[in-house]
C-alpha positions in Angstrom: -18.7 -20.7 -1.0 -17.7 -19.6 2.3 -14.2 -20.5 1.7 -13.8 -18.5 -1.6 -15.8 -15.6 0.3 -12.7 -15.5 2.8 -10.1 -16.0 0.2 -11.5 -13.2 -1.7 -12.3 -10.5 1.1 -10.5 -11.9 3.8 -7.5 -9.2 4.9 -3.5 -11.1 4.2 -1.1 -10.2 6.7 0.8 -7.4 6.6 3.8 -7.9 4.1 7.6 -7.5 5.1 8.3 -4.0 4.9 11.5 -4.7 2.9 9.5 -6.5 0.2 7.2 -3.2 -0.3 10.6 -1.7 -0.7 12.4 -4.4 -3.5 9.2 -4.0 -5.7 9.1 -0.6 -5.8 12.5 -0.7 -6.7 11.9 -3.5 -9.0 9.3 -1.6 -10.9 11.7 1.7 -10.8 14.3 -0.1 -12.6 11.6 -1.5 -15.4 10.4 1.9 -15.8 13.7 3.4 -16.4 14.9 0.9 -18.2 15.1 0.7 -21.9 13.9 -2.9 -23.0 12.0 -3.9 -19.8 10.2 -0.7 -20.1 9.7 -1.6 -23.7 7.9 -5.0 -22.9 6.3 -3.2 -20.0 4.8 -0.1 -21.2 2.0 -2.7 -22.7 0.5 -2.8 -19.1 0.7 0.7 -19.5 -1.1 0.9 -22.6 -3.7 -1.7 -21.7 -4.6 0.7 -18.4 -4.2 3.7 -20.8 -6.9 2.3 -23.2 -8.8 0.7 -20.7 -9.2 4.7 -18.9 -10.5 5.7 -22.7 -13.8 3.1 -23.0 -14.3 3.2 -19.5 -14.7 7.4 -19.8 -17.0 6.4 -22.7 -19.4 4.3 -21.4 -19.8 6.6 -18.2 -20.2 9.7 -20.4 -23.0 7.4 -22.4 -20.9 7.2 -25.6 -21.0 3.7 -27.6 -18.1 1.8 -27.1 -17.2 0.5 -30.4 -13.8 -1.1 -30.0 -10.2 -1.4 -28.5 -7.3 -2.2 -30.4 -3.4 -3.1 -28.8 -0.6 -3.0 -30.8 2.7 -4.5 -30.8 4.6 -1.1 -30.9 2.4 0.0 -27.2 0.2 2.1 -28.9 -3.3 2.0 -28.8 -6.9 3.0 -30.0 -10.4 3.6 -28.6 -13.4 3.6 -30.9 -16.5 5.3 -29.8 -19.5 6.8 -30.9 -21.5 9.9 -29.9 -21.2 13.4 -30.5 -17.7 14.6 -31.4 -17.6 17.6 -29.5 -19.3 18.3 -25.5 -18.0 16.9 -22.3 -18.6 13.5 -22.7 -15.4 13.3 -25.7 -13.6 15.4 -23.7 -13.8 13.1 -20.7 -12.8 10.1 -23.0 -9.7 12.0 -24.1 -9.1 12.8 -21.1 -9.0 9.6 -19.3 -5.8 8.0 -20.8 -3.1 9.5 -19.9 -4.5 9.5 -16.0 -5.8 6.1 -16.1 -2.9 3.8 -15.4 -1.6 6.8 -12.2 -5.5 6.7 -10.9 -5.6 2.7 -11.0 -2.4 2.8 -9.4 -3.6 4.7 -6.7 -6.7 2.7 -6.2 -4.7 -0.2 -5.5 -2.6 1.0 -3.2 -5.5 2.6 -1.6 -6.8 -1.7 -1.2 -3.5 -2.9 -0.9 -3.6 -0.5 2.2 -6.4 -2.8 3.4 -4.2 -5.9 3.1 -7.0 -7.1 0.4 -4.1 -8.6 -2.0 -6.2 -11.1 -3.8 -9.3 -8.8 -3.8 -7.4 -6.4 -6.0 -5.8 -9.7 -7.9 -9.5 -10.7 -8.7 -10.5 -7.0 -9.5 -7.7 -6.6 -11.9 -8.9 -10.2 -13.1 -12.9 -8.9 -13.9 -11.7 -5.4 -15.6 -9.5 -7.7 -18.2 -12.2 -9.7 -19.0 -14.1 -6.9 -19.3 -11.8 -5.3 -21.6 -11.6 -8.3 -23.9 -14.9 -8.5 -24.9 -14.2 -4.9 -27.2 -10.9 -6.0 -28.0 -10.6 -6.0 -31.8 -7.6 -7.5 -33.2 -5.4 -10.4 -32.8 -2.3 -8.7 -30.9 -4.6 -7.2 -28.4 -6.5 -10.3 -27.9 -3.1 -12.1 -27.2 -1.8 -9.7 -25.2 -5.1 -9.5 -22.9 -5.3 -13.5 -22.5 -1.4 -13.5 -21.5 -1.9 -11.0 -19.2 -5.4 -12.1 -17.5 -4.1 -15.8 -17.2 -0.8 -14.1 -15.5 -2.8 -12.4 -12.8 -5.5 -14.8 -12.5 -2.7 -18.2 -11.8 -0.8 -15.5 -9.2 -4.6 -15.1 -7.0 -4.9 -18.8 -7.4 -2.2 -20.9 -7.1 0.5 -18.7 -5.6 1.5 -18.2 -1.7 0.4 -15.2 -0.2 4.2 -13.8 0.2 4.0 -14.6 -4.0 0.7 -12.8 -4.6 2.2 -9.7 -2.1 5.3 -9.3 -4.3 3.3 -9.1 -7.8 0.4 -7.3 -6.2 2.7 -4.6 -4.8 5.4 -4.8 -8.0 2.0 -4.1 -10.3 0.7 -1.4 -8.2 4.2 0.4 -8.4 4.3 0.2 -11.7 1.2 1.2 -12.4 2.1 4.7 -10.3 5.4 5.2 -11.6 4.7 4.3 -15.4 2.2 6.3 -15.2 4.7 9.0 -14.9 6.9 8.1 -17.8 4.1 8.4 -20.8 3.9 12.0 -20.3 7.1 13.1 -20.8 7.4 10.7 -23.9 4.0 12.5 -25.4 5.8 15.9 -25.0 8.8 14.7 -26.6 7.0 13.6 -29.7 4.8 16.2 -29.6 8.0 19.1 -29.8 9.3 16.9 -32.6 6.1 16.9 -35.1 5.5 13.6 -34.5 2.5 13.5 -32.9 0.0 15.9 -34.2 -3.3 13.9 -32.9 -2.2 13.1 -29.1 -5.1 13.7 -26.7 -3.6 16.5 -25.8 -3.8 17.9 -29.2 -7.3 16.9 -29.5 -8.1 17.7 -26.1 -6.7 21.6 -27.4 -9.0 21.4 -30.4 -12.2 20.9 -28.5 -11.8 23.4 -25.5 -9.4 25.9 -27.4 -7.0 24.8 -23.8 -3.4 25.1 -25.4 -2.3 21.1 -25.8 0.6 22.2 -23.3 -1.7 22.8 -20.7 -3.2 19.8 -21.2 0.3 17.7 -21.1 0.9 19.9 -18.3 -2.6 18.6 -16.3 -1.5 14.6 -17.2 1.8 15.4 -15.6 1.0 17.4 -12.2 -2.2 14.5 -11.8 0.2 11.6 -12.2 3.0 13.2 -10.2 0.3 13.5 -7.3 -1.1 10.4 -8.0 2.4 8.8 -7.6 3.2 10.6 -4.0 -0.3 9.5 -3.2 0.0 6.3 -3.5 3.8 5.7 -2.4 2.4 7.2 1.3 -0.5 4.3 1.1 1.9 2.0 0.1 4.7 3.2 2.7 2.5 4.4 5.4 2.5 1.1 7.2 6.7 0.8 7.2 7.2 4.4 8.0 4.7 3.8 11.3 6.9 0.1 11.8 9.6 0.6 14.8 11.8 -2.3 12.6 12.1 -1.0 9.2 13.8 -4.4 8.3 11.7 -6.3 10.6 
């Protein structure tokens, strides 16, 4: 017990400074990429939907059910009234979810706590699986839980640094990405029930200003958590040392 008490909590040494540098790089390119960002953006989505029944079970609405679908789009059933704070903290929640997770992490990957936030990420997808209500988001939870969990087990701790930090990027830069996509549909008809457009129906808050809020948030969140993550090589006298 003592021995997985360390392993869990105990602080890893500090990672090369170059390797904080590849993965963001690495997670750059996936973001701005077509058809990684394609196979990606269902991290995205997962964070996205997770932000939606975690707002809802804070705000004391039932959580009735998640669904994942192969196209990266997502839903969150719950119930409670359909107007007041609490739905408008639910809605609200989505689009900053996979930024503010980001920047958690780099907040613990600050602490050198790699497989801490391994393990965490481990707990809040089982979490999530127990409302997950169809088979593609089932799959895609398992996949991804039994990715993360084999990395805080079995992997060396220069492995488990390179997917903690890649993850964490990615989290804080796809985050970005999302919000400019809902605009774009938005402008073209093609998305006349975003949370944005909800959001605009239950505070009479134009949608824009809403879209506007996601973006400045992430944006932040991003610069945030690229000095957490950077702080360390910045302060280094070696950059490539």
């Amino acid at each position: 017990m003592t021995d997985l008490w360390d392993k869990l909590f105990g602080a890893q040494p500090d990672p090369p400074p170059l390797l904080v540098l590849i993965t963001g790089l690495v997670a750059l390119t996936v973001v701005v990429t077509r058809v990684p960002w394609r196979v990606g953006r269902n991290a995205i989505t997962i964070a996205h939907e997770g932000g939606h029944a975690l707002a809802a079970v804070l705000t004391g609405r039932r959580l009735q059910g998640i669904r994942l679908h192969s196209d990266t789009s997502g839903l969150t059933l719950s119930a409670g009234h359909p107007t007041g704070p609490g739905m408008v903290f639910t809605l609200l929640a989505g689009y900053l979810a996979p930024s503010l997770i980001g920047l958690a992490g780099a907040w613990v990957l600050g602490g050198n706590r790699i497989t801490l936030l391994l393990w965490v990420a481990v707990a809040l997808l089982l979490a999530m699986l127990v409302m997950i209500r169809n088979v593609f988001g089932i799959i895609s939870i398992v996949v991804t839980t039994a990715v993360v969990l084999g990395v805080s087990w079995m992997a060396s701790p220069e492995v488990q640094a390179a997917f903690a930090y890649t993850g964490v990027w990615f989290l804080l830069l796809g985050g970005v990405r999302p919000v400019g996509e809902l605009q774009t549909l938005r402008r073209r008809g093609q998305l006349p029930q975003s949370d944005a457009d909800q959001l605009a129906w239950l505070t009479g808050v134009p949608a824009l200003v809403w879209v506007g809020l996601f973006g400045v948030v992430n944006v932040l969140a991003l610069l945030a958590g690229a000095a957490l993550l950077t702080g360390p090589i910045l302060d280094s006298p070696g950059l490539l040392g």
